[in-house]
MARLO-995109 format. One record per atom (N, C-alpha, C): x, z, y negated; atom name; chain; residue number from 1. Coordinates in steps of 0.02 Angstrom, whole numbers, plus 50000, padded with zeros to 5 digits. Example, Ala and Ser with C-alpha at 12.3 -4.5 7.8 and 13.67 -1.06 7.14 Angstrom:
// MARLO-995109
R     c1     c3     c2  site  unit  pos
R  50660  50390  50284     N     A    1
R  50615  50390  50225    CA     A    1
R  50660  50390  50165     C     A    1
R  50642  50354  50112     N     A    2
R  50684  50357  50053    CA     A    2
R  50645  50394  49998     C     A    2
END
This chain:
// MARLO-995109
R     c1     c3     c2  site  unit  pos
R  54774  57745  45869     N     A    1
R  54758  57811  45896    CA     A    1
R  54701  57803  45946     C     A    1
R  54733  57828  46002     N     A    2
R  54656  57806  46050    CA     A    2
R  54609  57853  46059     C     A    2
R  54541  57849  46076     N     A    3
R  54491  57900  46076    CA     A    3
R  54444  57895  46120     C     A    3
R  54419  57962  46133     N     A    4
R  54382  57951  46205    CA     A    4
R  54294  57934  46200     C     A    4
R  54275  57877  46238     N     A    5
R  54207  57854  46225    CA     A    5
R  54187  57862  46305     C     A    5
R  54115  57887  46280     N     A    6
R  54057  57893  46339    CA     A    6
R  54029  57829  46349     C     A    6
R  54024  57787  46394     N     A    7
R  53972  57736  46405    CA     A    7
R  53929  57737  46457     C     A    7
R  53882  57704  46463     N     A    8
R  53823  57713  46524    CA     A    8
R  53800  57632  46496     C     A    8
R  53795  57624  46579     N     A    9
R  53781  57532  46573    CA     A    9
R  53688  57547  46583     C     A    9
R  53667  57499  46572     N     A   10
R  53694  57413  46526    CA     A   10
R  53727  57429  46486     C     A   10
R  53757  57384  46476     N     A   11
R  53808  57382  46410    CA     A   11
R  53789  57328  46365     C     A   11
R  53802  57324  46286     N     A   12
R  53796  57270  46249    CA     A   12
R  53843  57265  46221     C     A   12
R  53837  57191  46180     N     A   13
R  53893  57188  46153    CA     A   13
R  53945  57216  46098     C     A   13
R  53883  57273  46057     N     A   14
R  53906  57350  46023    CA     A   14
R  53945  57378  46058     C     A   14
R  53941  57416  46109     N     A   15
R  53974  57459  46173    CA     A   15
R  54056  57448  46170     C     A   15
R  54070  57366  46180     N     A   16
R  54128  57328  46202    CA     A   16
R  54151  57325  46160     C     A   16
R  54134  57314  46099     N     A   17
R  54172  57295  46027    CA     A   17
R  54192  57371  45987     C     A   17
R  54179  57421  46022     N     A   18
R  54205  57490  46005    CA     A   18
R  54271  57511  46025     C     A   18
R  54273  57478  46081     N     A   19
R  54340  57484  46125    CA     A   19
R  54396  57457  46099     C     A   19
R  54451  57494  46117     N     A   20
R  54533  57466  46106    CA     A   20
R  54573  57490  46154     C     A   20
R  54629  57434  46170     N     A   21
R  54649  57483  46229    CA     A   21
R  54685  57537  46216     C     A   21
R  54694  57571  46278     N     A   22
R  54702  57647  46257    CA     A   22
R  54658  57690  46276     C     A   22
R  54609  57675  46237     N     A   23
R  54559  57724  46234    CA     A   23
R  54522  57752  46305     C     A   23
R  54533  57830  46330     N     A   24
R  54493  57838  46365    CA     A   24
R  54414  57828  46347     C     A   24
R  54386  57793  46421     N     A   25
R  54321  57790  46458    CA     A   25
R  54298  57838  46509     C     A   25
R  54241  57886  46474     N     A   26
R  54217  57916  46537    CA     A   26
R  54135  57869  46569     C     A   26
R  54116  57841  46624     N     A   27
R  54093  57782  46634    CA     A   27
R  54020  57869  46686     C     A   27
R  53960  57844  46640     N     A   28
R  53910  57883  46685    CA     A   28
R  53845  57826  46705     C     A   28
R  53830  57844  46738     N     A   29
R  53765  57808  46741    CA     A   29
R  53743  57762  46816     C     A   29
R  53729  57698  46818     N     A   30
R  53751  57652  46884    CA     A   30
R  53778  57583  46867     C     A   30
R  53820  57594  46925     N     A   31
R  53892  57544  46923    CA     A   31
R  53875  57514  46986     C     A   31
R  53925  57442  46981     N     A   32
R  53906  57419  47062    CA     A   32
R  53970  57397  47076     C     A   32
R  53979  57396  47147     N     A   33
R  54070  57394  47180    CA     A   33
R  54067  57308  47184     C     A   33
R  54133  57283  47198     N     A   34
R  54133  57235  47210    CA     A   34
R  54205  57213  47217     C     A   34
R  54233  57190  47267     N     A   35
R  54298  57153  47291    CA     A   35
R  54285  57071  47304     C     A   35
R  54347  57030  47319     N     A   36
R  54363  56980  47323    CA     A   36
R  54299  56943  47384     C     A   36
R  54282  56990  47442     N     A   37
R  54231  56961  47478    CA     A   37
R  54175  56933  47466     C     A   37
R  54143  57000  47435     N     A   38
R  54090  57003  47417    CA     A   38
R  54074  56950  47333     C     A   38
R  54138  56964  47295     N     A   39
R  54143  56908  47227    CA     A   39
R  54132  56838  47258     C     A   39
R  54161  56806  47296     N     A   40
R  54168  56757  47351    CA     A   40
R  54078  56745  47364     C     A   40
R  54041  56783  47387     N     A   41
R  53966  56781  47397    CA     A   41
R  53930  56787  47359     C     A   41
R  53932  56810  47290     N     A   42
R  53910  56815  47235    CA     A   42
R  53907  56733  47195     C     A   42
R  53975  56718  47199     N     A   43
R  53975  56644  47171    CA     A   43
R  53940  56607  47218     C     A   43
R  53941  56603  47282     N     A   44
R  53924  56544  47333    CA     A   44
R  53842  56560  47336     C     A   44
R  53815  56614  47295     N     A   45
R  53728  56602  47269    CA     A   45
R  53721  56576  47223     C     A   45
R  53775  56585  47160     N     A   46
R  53764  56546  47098    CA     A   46
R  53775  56496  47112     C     A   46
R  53814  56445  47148     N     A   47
R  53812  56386  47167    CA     A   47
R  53747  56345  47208     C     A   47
R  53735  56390  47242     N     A   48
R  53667  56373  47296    CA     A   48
R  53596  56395  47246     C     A   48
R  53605  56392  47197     N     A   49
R  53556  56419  47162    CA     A   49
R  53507  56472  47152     C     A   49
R  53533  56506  47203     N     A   50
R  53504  56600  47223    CA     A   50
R  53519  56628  47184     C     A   50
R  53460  56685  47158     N     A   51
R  53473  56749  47106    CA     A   51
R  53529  56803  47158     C     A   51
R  53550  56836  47097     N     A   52
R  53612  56883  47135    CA     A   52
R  53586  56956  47155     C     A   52
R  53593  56980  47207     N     A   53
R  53569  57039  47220    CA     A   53
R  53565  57103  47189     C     A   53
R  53604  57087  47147     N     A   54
R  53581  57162  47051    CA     A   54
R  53601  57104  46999     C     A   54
R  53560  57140  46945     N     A   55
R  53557  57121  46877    CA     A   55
R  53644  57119  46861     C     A   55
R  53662  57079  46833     N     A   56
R  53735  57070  46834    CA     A   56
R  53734  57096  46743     C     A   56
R  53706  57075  46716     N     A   57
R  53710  57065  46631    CA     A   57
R  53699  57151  46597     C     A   57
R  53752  57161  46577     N     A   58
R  53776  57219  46522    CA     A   58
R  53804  57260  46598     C     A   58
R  53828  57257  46653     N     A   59
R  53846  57284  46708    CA     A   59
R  53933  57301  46692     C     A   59
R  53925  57340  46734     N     A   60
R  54000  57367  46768    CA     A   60
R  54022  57343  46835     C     A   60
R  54078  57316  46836     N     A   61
R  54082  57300  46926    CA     A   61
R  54155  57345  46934     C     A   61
R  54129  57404  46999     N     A   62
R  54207  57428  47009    CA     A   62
R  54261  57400  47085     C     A   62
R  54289  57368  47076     N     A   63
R  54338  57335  47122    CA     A   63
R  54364  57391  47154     C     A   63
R  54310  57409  47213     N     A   64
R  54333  57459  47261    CA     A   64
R  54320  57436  47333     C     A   64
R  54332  57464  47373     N     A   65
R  54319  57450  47446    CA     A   65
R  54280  57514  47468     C     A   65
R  54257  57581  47464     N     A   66
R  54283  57650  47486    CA     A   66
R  54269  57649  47555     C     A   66
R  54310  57705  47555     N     A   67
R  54314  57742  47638    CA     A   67
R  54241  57774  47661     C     A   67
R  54213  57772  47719     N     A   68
R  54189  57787  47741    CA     A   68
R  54172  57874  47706     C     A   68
R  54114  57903  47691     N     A   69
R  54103  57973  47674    CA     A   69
R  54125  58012  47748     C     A   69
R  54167  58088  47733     N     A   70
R  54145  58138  47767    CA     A   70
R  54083  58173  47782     C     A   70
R  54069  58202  47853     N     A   71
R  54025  58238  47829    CA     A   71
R  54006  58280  47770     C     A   71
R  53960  58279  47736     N     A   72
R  53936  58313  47673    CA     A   72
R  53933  58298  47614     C     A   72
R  53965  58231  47600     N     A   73
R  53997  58190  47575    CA     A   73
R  53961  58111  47555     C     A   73
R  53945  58102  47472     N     A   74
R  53925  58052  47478    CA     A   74
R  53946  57988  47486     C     A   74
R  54029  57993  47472     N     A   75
R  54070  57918  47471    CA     A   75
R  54145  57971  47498     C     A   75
R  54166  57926  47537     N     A   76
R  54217  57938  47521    CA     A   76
R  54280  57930  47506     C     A   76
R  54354  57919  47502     N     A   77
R  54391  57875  47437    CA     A   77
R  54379  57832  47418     C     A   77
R  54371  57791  47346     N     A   78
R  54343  57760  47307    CA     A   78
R  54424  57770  47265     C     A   78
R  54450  57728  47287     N     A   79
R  54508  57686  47200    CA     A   79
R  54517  57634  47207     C     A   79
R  54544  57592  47143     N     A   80
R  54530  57554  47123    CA     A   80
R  54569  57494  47147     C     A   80
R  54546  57426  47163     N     A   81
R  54573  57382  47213    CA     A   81
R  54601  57343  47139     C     A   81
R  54673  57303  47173     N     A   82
R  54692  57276  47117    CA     A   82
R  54656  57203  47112     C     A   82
R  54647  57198  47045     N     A   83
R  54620  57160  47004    CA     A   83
R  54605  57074  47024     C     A   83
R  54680  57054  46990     N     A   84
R  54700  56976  47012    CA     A   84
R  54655  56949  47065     C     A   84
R  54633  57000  47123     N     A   85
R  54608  56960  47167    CA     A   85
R  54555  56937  47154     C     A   85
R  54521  56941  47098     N     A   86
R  54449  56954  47073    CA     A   86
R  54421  56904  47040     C     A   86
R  54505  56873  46984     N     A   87
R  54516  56842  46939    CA     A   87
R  54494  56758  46936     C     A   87
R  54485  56723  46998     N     A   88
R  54469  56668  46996    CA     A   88
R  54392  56673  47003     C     A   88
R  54350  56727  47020     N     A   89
R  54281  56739  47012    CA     A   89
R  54255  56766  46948     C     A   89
R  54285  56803  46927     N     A   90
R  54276  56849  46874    CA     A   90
R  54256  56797  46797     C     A   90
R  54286  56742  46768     N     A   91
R  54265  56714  46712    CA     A   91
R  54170  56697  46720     C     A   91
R  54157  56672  46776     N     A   92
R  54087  56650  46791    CA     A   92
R  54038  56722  46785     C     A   92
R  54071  56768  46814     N     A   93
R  54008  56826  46787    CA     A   93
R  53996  56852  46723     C     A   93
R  54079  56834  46695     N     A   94
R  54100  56873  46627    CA     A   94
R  54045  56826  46605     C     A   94
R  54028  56762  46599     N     A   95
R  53990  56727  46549    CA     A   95
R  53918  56727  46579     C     A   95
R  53898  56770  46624     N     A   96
R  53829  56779  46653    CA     A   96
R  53822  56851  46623     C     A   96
R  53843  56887  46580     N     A   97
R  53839  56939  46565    CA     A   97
R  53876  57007  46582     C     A   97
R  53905  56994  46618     N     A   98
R  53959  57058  46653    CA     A   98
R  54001  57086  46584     C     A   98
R  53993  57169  46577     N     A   99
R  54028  57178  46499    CA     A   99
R  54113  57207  46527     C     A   99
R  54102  57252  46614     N     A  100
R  54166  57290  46593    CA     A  100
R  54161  57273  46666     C     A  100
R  54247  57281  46697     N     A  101
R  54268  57284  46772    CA     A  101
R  54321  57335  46767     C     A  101
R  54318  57376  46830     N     A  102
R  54372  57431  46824    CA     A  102
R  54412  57399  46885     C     A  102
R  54458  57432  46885     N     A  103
R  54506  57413  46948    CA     A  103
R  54591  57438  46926     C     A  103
R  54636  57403  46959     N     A  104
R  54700  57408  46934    CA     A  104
R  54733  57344  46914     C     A  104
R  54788  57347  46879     N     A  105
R  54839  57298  46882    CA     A  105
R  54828  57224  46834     C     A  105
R  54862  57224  46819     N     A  106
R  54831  57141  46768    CA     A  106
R  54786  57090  46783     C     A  106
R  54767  57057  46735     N     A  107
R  54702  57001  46735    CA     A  107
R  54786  56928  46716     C     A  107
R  54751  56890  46728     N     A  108
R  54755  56816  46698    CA     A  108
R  54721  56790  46645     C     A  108
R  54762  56760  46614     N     A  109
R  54758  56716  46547    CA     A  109
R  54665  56713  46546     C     A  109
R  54649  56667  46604     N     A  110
R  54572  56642  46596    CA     A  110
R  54525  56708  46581     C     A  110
R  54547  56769  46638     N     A  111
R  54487  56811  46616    CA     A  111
R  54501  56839  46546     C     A  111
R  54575  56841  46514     N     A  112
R  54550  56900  46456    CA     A  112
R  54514  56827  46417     C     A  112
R  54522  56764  46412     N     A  113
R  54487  56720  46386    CA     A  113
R  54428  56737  46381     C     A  113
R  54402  56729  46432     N     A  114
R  54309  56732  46440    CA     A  114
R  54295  56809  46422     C     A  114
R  54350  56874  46425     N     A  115
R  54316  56925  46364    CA     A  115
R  54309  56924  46323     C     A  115
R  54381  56886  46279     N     A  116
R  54373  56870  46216    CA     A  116
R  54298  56820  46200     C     A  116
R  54290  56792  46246     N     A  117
R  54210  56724  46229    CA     A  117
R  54154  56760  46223     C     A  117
R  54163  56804  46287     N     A  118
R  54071  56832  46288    CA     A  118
R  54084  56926  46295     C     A  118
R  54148  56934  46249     N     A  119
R  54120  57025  46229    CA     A  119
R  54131  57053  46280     C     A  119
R  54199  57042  46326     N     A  120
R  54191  57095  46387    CA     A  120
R  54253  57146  46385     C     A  120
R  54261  57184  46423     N     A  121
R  54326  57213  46441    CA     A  121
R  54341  57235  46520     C     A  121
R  54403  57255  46506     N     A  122
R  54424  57273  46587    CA     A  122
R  54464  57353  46570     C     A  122
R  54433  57381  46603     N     A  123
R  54464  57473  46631    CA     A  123
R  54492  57475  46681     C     A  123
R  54557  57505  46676     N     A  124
R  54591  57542  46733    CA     A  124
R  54564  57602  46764     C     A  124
R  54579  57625  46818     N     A  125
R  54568  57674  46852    CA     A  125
R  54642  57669  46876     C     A  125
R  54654  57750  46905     N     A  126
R  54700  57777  46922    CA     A  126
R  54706  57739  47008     C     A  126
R  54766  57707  47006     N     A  127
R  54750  57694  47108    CA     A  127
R  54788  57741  47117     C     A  127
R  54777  57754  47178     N     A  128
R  54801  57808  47217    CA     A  128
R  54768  57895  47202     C     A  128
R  54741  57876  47164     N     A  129
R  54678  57930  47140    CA     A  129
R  54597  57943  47184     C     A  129
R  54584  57907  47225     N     A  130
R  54527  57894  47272    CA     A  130
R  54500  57935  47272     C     A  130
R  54532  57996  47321     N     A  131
R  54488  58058  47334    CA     A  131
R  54471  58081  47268     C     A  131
R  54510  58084  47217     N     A  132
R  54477  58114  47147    CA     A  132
R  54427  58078  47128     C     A  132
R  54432  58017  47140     N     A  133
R  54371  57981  47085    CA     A  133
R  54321  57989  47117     C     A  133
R  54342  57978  47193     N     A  134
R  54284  57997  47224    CA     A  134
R  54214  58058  47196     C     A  134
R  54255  58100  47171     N     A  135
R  54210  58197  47141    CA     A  135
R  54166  58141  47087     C     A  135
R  54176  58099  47061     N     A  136
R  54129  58082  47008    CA     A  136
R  54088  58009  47032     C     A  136
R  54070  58028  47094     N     A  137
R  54018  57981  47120    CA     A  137
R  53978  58024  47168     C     A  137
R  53911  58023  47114     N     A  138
R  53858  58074  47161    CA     A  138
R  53810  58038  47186     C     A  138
R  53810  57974  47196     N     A  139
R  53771  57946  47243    CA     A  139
R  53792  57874  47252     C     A  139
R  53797  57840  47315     N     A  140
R  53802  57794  47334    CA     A  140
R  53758  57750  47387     C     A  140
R  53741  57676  47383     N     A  141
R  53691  57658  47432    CA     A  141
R  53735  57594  47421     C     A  141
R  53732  57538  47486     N     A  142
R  53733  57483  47500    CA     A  142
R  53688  57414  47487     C     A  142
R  53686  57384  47430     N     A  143
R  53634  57336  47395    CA     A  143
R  53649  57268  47418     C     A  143
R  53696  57260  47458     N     A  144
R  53703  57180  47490    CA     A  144
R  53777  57183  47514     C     A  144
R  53757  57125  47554     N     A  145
R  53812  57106  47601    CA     A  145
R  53866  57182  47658     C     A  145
R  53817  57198  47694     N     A  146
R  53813  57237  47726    CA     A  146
R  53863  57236  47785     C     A  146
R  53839  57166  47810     N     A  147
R  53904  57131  47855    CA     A  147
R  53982  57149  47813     C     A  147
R  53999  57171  47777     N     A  148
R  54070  57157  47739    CA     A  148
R  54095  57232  47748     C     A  148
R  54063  57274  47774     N     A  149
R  54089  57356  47775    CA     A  149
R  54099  57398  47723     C     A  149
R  54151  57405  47714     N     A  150
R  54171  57436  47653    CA     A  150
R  54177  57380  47584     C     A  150
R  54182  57297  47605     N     A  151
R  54182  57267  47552    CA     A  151
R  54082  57238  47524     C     A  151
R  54073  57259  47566     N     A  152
R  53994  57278  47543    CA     A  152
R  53988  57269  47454     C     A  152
R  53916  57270  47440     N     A  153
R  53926  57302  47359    CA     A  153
R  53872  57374  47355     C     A  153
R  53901  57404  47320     N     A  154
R  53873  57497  47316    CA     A  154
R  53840  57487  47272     C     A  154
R  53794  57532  47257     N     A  155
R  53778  57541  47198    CA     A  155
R  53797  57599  47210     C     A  155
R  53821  57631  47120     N     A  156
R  53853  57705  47134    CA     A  156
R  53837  57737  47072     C     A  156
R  53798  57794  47086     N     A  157
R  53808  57829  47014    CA     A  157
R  53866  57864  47004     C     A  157
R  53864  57851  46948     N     A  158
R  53935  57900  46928    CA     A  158
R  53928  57940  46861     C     A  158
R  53979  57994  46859     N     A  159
R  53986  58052  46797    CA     A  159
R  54027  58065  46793     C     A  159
R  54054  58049  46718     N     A  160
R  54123  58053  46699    CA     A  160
R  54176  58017  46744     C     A  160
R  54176  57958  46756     N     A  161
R  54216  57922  46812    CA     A  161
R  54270  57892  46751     C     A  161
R  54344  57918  46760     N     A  162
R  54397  57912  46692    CA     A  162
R  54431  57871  46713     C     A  162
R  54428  57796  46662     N     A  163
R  54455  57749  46657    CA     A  163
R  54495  57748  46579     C     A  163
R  54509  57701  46586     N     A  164
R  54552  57683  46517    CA     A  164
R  54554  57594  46520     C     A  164
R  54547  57570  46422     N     A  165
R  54540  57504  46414    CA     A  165
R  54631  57481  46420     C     A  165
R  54607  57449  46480     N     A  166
R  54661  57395  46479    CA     A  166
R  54660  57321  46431     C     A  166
R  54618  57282  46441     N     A  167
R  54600  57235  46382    CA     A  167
R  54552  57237  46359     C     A  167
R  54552  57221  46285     N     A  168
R  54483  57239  46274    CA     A  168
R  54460  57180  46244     C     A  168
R  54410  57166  46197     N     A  169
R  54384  57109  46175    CA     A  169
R  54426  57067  46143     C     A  169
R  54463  57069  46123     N     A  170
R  54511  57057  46042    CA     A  170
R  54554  57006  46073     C     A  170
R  54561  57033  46150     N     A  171
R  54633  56999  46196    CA     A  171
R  54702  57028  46194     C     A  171
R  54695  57090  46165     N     A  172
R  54742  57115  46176    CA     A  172
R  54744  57162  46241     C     A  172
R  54812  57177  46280     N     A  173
R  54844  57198  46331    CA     A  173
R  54867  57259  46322     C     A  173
R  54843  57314  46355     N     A  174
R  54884  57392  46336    CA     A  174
R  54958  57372  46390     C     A  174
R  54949  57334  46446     N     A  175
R  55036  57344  46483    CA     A  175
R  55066  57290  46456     C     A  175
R  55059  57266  46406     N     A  176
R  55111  57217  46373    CA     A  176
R  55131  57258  46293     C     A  176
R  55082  57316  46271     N     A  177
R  55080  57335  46196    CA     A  177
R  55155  57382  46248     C     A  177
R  55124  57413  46299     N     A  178
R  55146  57486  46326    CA     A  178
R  55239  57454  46319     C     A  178
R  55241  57389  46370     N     A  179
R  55337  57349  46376    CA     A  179
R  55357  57357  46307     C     A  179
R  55317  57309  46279     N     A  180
R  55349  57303  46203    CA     A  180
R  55383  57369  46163     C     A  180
R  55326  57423  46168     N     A  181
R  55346  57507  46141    CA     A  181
R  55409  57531  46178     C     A  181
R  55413  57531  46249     N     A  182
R  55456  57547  46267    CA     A  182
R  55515  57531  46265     C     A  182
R  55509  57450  46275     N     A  183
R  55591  57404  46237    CA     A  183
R  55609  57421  46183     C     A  183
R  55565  57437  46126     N     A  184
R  55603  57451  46054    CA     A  184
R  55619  57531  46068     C     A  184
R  55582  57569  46073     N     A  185
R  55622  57641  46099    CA     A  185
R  55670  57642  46116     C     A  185
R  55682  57577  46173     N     A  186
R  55758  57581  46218    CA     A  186
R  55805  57556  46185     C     A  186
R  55796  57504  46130     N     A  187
R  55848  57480  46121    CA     A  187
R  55894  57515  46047     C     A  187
R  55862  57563  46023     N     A  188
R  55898  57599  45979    CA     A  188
R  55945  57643  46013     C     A  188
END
């Protein structure tokens, strides 16, 4: 039975171990964006031995790009970039402390690994939802890599920003529970 949990990062490893998938996430607090570019520059400091431009540990990273704001407007579309692209960066933060990533579409074997190791999970967001998710981001600023445009990283507050656990600590998969349910439905 899934149920709906409030979180606000940092996160610990209590937070993560509450989760199952299913369960709606309403996500408040500050989050920071991050795509394949910018993941890409993130590692090539941890390699060069440079601190990373935000506190990464008990964090949220949301795999967005957004659109440029309208006038009046603090962001504007914000949904969720798919995942995979993320995935060959993503184990190295998961074990630097990273608890949750939102985005779309499946992970690989390695990352739900390294949630299952160090207590993390991954949330969906709705794609094709942008302009909506957008309403639950009341502030946004640019914290590095500026050169990258929209693949920049944000920092963004957010309220009530509705995700849902796709994997959660355990290693289990809501779009592999979701096939399975549906095959046995179908095949009666």
């Amino acid at each position: 039975m899934s149920k709906t949990i409030r979180l606000t990062p940092p996160l610990r490893d209590e937070d993560v171990e509450q989760l199952e998938i299913g369960d709606r996430v309403l996500v408040s607090g500050v989050i920071y964006t991050a795509r394949d570019a910018a993941h890409k520059r993130l590692i090539d400091l941890l390699d060069a031995g440079k601190p990373l431009p935000m506190e990464i540990k008990g964090q949220i990273l949301y795999y967005v790009g957004p659109s440029p704001a309208r006038p009046g407007r603090v962001i504007g579309a914000a949904g969720p970039t798919t995942a995979y692209r993320m995935d060959s960066y993503a184990p190295t933060l998961i074990k630097l402390g990273l608890k949750a990533m939102i985005g779309k579409g499946k992970r690989s074997p390695e990352v739900i690994a390294a949630m299952m190791e160090h207590k993390a999970v991954y949330l969906g967001a709705t794609g094709g939802a942008g302009a909506l998710i957008s309403q639950c981001i009341k502030a946004a600023e640019v914290v590095a890599f500026p050169e990258l445009g929209p693949e920049a990283i944000h920092r963004l507050v957010v309220e009530d920003l509705p995700t849902i656990v796709i994997n959660d600590c355990r290693g289990r998969d809501l779009y592999e529970v979701g096939v399975a349910k549906y095959r046995r439905a179908g095949a009666g």
